[in-house]
ROZA-522069 format. One record per residue: residue number from 1; residue in one letter; x, y, z of N, C-alpha, C, O in turn. Coordinates in steps of 0.02 Angstrom, whole numbers, plus 50000, padded with zeros to 5 digits. Layout:
BEGIN
+------+------+-------+-------+-------+-------+-------+-------+-------+-------+-------+-------+-------+-------+
: pati : fiti :   nc1 :   nc2 :   nc3 :  cac1 :  cac2 :  cac3 :   cc1 :   cc2 :   cc3 :   oc1 :   oc2 :   oc3 :
+------+------+-------+-------+-------+-------+-------+-------+-------+-------+-------+-------+-------+-------+
:  NUM :    A :     X :     Y :     Z :     X :     Y :     Z :     X :     Y :     Z :     X :     Y :     Z :
...
+------+------+-------+-------+-------+-------+-------+-------+-------+-------+-------+-------+-------+-------+
//
This chain:
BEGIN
+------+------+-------+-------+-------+-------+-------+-------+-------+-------+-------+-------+-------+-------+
: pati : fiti :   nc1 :   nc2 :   nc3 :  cac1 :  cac2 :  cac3 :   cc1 :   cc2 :   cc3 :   oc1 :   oc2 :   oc3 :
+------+------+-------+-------+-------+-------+-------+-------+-------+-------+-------+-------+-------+-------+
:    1 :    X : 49193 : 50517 : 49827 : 49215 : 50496 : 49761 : 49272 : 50447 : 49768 : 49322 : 50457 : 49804 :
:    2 :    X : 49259 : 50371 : 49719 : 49318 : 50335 : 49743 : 49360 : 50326 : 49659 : 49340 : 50314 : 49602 :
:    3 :    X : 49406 : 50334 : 49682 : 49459 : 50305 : 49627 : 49504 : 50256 : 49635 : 49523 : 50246 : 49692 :
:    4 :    X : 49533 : 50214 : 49582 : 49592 : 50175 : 49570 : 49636 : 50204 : 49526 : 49614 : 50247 : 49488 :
:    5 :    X : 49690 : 50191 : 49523 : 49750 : 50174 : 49484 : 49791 : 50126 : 49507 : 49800 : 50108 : 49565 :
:    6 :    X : 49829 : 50097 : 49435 : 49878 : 50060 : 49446 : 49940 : 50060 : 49391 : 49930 : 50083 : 49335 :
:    7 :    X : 49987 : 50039 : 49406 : 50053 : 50050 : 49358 : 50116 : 50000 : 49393 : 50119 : 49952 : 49432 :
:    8 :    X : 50160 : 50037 : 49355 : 50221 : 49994 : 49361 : 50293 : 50026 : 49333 : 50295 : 50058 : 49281 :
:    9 :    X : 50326 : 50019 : 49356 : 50417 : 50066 : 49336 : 50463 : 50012 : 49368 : 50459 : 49979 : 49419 :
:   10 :    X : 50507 : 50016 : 49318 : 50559 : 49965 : 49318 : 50633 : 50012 : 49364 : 50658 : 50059 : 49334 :
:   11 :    X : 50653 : 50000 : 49414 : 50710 : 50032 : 49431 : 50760 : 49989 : 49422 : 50753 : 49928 : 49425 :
:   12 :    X : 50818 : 50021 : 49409 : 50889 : 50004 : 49398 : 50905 : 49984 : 49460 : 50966 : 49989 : 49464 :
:   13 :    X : 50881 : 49964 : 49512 : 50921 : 49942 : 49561 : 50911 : 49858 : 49576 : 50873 : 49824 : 49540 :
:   14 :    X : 50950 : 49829 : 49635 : 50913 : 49768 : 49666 : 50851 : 49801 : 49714 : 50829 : 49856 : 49730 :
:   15 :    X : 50841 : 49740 : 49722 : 50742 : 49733 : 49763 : 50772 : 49751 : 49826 : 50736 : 49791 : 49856 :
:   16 :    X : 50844 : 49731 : 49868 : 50836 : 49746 : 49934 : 50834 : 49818 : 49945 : 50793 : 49842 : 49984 :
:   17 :    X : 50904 : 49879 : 49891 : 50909 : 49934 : 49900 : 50826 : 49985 : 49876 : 50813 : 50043 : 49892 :
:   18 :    X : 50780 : 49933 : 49831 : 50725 : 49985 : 49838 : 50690 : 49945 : 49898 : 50655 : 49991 : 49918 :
:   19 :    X : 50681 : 49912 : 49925 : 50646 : 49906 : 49991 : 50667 : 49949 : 50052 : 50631 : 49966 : 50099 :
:   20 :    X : 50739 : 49965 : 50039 : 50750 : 50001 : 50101 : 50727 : 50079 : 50074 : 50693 : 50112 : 50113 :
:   21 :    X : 50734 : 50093 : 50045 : 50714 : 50144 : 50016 : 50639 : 50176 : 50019 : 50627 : 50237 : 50024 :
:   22 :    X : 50598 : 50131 : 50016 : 50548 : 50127 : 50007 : 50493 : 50129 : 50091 : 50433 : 50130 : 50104 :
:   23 :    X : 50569 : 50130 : 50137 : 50532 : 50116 : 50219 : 50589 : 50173 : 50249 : 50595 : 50168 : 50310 :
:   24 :    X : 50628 : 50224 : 50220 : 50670 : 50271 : 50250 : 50636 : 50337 : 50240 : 50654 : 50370 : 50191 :
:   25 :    X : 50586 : 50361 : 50282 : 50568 : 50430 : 50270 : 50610 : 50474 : 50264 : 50577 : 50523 : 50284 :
:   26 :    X : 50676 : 50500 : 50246 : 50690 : 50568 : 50219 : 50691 : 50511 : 50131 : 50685 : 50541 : 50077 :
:   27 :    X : 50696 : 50465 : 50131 : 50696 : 50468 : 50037 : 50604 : 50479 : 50014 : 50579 : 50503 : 49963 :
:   28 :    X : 50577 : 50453 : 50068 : 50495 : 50475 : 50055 : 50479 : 50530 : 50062 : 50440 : 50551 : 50019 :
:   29 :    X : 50497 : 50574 : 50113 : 50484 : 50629 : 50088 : 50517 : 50694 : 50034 : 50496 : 50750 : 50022 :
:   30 :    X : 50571 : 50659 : 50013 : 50604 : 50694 : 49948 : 50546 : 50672 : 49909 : 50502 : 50714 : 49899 :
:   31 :    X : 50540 : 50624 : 49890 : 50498 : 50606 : 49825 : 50407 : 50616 : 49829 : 50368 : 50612 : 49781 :
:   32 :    X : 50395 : 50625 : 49879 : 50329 : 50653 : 49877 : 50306 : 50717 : 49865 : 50306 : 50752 : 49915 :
:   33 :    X : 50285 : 50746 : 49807 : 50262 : 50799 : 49781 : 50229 : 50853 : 49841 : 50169 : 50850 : 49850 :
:   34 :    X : 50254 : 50881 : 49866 : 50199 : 50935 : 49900 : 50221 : 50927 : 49971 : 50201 : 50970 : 50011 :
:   35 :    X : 50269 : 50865 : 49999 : 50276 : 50841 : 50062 : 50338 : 50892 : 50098 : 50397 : 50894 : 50084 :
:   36 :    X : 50304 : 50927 : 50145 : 50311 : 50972 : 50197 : 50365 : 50943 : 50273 : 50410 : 50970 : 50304 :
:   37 :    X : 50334 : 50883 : 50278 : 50344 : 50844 : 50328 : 50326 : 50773 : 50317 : 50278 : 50754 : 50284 :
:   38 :    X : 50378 : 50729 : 50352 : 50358 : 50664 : 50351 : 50380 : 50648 : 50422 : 50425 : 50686 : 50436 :
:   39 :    X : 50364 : 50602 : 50478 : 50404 : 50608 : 50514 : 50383 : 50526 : 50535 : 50327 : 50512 : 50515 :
:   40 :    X : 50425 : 50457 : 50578 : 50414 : 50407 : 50588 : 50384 : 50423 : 50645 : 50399 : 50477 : 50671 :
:   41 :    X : 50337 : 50382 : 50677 : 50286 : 50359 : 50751 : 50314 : 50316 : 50759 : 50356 : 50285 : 50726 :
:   42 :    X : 50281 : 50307 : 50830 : 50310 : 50250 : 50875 : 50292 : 50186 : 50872 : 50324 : 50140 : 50898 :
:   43 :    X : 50199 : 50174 : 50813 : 50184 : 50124 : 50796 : 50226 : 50097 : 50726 : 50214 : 50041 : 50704 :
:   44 :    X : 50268 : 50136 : 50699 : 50312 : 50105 : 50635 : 50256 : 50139 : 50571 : 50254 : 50127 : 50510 :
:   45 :    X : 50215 : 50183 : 50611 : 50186 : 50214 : 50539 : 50246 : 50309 : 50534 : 50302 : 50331 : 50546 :
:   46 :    X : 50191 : 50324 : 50512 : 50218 : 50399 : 50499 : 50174 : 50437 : 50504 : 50115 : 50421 : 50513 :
:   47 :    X : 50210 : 50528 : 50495 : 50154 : 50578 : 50524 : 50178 : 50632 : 50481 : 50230 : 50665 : 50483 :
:   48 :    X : 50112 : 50635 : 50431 : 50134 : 50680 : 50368 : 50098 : 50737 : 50367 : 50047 : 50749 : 50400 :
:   49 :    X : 50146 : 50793 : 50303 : 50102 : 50855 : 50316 : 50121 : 50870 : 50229 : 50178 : 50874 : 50205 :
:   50 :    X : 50063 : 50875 : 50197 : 50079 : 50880 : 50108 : 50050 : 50933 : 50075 : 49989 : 50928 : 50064 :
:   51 :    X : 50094 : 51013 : 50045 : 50027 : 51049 : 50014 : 50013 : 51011 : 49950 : 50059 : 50989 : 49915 :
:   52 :    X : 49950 : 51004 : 49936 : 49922 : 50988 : 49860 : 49883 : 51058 : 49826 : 49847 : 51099 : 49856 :
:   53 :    X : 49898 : 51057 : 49769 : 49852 : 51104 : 49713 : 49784 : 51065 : 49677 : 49797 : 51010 : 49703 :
:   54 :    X : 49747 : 51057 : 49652 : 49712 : 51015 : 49621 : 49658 : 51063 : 49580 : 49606 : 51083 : 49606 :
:   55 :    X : 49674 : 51077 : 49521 : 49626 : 51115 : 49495 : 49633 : 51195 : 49529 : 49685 : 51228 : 49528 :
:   56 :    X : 49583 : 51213 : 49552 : 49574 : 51287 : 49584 : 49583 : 51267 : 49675 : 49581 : 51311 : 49718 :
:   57 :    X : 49587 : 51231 : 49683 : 49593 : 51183 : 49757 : 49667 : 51183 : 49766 : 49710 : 51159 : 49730 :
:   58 :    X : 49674 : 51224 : 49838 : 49713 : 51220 : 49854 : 49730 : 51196 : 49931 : 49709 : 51240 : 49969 :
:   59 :    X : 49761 : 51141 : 49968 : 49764 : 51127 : 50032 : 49807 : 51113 : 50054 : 49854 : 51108 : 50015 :
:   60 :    X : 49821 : 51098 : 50122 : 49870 : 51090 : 50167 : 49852 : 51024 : 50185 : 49812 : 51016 : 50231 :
:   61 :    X : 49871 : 50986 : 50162 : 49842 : 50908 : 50207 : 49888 : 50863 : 50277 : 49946 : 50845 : 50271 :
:   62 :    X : 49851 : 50852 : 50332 : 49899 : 50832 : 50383 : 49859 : 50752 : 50383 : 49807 : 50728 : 50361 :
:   63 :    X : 49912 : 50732 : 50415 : 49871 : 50651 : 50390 : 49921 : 50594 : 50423 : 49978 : 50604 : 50444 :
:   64 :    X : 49881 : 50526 : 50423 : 49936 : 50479 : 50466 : 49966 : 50426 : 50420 : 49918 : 50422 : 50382 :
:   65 :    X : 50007 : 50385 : 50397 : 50019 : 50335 : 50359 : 50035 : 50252 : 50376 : 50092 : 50233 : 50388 :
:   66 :    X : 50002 : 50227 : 50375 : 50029 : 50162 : 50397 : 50069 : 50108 : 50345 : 50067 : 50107 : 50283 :
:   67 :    X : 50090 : 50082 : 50371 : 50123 : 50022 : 50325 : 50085 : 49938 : 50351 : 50075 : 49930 : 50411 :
:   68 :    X : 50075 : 49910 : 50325 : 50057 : 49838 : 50337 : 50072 : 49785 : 50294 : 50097 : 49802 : 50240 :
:   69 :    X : 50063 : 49718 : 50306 : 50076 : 49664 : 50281 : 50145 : 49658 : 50265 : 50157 : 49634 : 50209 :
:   70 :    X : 50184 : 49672 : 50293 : 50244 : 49692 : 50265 : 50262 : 49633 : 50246 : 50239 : 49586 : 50278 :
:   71 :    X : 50306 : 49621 : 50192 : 50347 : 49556 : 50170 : 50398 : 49579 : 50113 : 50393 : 49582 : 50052 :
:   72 :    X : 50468 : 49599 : 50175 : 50525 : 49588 : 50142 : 50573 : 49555 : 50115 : 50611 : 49516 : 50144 :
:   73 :    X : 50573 : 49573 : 50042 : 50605 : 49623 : 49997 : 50543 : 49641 : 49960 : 50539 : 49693 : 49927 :
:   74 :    X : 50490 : 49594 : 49969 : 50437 : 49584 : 49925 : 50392 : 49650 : 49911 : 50395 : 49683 : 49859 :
:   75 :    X : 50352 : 49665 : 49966 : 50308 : 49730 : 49958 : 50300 : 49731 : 50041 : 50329 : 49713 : 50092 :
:   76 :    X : 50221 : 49777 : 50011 : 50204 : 49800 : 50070 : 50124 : 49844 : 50055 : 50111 : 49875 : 50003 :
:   77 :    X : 50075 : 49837 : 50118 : 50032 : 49905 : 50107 : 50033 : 49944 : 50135 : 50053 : 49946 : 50193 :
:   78 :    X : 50008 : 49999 : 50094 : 50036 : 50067 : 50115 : 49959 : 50117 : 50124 : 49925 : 50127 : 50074 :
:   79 :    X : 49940 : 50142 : 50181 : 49871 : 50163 : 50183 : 49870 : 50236 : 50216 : 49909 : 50245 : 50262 :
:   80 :    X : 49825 : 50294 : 50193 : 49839 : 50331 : 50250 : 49790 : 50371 : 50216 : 49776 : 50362 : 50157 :
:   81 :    X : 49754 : 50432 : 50269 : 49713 : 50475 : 50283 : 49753 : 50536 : 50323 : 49797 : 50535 : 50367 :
:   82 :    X : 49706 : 50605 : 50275 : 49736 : 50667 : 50297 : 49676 : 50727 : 50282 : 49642 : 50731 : 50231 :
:   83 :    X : 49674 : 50756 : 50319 : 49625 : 50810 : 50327 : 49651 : 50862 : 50289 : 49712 : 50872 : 50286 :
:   84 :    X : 49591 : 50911 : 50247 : 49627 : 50978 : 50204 : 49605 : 51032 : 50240 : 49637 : 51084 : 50234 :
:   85 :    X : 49551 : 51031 : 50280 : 49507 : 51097 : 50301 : 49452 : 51073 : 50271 : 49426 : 51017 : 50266 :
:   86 :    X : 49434 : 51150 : 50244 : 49384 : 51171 : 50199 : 49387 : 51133 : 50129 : 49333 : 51119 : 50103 :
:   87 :    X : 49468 : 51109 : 50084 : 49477 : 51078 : 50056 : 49424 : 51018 : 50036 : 49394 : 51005 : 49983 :
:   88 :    X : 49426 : 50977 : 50123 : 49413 : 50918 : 50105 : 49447 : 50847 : 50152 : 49458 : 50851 : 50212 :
:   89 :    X : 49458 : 50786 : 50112 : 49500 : 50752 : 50165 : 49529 : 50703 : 50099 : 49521 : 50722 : 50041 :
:   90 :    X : 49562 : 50641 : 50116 : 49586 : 50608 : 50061 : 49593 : 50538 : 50110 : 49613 : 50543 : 50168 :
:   91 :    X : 49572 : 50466 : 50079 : 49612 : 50432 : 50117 : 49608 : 50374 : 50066 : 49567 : 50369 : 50020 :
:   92 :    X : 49670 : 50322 : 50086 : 49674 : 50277 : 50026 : 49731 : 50225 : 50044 : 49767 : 50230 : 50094 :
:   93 :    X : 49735 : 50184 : 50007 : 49794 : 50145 : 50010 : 49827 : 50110 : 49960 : 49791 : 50093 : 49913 :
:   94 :    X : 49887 : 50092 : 49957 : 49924 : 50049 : 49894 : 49954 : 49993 : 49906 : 49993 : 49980 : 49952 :
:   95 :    X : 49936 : 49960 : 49862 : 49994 : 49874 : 49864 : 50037 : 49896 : 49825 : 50029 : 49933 : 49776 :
:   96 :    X : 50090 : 49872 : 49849 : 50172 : 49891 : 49823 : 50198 : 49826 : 49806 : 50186 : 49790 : 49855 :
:   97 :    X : 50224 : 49797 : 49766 : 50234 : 49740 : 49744 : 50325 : 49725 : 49709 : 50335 : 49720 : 49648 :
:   98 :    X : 50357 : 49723 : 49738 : 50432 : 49723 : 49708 : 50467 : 49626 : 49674 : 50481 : 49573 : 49700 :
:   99 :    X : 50465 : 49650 : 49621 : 50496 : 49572 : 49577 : 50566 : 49618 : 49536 : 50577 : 49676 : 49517 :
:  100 :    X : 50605 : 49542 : 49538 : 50669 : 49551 : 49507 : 50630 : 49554 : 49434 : 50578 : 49528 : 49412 :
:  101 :    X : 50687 : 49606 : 49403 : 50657 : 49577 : 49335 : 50715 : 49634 : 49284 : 50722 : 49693 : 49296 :
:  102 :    X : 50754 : 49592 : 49222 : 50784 : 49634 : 49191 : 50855 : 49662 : 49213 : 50885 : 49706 : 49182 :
:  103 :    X : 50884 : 49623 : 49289 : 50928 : 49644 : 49313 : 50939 : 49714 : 49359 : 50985 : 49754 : 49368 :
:  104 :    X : 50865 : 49702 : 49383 : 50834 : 49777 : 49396 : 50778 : 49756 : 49437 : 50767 : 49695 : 49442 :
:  105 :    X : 50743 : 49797 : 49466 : 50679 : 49759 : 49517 : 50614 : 49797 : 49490 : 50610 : 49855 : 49509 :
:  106 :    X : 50573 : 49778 : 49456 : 50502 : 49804 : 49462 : 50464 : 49802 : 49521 : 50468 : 49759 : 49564 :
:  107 :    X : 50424 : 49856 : 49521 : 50411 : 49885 : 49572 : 50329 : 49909 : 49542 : 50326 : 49959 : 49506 :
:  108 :    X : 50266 : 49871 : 49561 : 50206 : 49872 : 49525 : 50169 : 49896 : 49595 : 50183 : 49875 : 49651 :
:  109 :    X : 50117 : 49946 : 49577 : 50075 : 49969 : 49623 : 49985 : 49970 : 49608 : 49969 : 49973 : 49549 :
:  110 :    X : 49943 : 49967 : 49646 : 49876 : 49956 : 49650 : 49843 : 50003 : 49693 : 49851 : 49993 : 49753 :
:  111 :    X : 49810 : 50051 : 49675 : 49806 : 50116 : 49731 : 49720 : 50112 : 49712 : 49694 : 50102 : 49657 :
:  112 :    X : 49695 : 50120 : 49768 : 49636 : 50132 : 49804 : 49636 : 50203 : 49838 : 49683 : 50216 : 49876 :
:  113 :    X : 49581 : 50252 : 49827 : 49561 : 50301 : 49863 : 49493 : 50337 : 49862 : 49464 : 50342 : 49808 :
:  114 :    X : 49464 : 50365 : 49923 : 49416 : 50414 : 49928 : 49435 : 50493 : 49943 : 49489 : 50500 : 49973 :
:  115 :    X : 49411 : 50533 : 49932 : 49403 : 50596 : 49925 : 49318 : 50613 : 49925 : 49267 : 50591 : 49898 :
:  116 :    X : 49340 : 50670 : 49980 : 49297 : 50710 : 49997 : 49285 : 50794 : 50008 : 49336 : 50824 : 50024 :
:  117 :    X : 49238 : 50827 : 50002 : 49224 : 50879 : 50013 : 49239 : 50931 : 49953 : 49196 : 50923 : 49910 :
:  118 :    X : 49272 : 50967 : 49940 : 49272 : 51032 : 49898 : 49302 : 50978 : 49830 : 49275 : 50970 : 49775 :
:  119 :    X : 49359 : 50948 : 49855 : 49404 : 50924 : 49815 : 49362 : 50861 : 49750 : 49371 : 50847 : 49691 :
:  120 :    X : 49310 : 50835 : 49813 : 49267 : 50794 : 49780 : 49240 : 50816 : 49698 : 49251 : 50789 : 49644 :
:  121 :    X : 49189 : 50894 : 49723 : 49162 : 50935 : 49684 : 49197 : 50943 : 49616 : 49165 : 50949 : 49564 :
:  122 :    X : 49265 : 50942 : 49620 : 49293 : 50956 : 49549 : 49297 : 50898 : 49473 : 49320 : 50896 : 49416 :
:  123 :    X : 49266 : 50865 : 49510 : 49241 : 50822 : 49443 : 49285 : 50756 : 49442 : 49341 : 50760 : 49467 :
:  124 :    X : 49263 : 50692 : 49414 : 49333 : 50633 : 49414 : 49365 : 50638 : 49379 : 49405 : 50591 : 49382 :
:  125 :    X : 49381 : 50693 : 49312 : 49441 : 50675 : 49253 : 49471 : 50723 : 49279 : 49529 : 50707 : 49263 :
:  126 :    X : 49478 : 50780 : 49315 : 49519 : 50821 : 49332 : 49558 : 50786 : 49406 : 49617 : 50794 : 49421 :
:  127 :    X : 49512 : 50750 : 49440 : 49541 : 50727 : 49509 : 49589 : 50661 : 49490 : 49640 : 50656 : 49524 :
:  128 :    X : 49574 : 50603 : 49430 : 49604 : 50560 : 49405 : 49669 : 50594 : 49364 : 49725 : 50568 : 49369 :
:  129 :    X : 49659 : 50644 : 49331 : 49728 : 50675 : 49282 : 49789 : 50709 : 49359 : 49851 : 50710 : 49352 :
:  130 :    X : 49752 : 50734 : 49426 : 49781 : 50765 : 49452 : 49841 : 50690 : 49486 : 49901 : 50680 : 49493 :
:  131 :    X : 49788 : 50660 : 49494 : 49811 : 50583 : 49560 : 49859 : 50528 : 49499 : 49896 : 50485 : 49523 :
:  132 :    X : 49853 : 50534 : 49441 : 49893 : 50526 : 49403 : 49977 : 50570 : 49390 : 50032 : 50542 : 49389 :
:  133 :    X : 49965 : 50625 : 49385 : 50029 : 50661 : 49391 : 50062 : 50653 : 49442 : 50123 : 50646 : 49441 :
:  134 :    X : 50029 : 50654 : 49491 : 50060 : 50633 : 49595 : 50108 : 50576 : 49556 : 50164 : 50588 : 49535 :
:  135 :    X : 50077 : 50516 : 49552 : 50105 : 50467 : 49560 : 50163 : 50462 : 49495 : 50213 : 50441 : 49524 :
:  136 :    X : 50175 : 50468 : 49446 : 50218 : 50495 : 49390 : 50268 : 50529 : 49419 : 50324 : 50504 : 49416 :
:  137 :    X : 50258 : 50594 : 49455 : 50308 : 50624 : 49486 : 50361 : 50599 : 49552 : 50421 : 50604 : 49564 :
:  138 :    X : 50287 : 50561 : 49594 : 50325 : 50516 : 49645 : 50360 : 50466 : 49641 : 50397 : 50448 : 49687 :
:  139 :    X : 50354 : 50429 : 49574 : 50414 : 50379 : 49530 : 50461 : 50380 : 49521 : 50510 : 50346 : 49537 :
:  140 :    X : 50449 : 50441 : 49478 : 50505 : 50480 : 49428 : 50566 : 50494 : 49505 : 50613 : 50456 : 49516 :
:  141 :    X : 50550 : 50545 : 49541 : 50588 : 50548 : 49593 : 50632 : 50518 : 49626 : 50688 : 50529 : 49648 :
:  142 :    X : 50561 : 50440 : 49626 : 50583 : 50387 : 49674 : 50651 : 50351 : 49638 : 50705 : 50335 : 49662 :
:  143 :    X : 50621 : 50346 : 49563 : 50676 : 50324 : 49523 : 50756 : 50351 : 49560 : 50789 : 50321 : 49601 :
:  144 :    X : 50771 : 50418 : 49529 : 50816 : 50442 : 49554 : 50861 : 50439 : 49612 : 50922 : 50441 : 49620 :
:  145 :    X : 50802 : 50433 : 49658 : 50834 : 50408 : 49744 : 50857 : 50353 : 49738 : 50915 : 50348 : 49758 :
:  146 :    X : 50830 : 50297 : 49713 : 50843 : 50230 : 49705 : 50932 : 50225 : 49665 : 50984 : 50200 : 49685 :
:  147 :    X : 50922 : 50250 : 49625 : 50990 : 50258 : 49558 : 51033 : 50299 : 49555 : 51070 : 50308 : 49507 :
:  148 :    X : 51031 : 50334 : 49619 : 51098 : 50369 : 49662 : 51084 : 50435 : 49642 : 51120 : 50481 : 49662 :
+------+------+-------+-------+-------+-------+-------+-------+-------+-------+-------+-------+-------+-------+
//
């Protein structure tokens, strides 16, 4: 099953302090919903471990993250795959897009993903309402980290 979303949140900060922000795993893993572990590799990706709920689905997901295209202050993509078990698996990626704007930096995203296995089964308005709240919460958060 594949999905998109996309959005956009305005942070109170400059573009350089959310770029760094945005590449320092302990502020990524504060703001990731469910994130257990984040930890940096030696290729400049990361090595994550996230519980998710989803409906009656419940998993442990371990998984790798990469970053690419990087262009700082600007953006970046952000891609990664993680195994649930029995769950299932998840893998996907986002364009991250940072513009001044408002005295403040917008910060616009484009997310691509597949899902598989149990997690699949639960239907797309429950898996879209779930992958919607993720990212709302991972904002909201991010916001905060960003704005002290």
């Amino acid at each position: 099953m594949a999905m998109t979303m996309n959005g956009e949140v305005q942070l109170a900060a400059p573009r350089e302090t959310v770029w760094a922000k945005l590449n320092d795993p302990e502020v990524l893993k504060a703001c990731i919903p469910g994130c257990e572990e984040l930890e940096k590799t030696d290729d400049g990706g990361f090595r994550a471990t996230a519980k998710m709920k989803v409906g009656p689905v419940s998993a442990r997901f371990k998984g790798k993250v990469t970053l690419s295209d990087l262009d700082p202050p600007n953006g970046y993509k952000i891609s990664g795959e993680g195994e649930g078990g029995v769950a299932g698996f998840a893998k996907g990626g986002a364009a991250v897009k940072l513009a001044e704007k408002d005295g403040g930096t917008l910060l616009s995203y484009d997310v691509e993903a597949q899902i598989g296995g149990k997690l699949a089964q639960l239907g797309q308005r429950l898996i879209n309402g779930a992958a919607k709240k993720l990212a709302d919460e991972f904002f909201a958060n991010f916001a905060k980290a960003v704005q002290g």
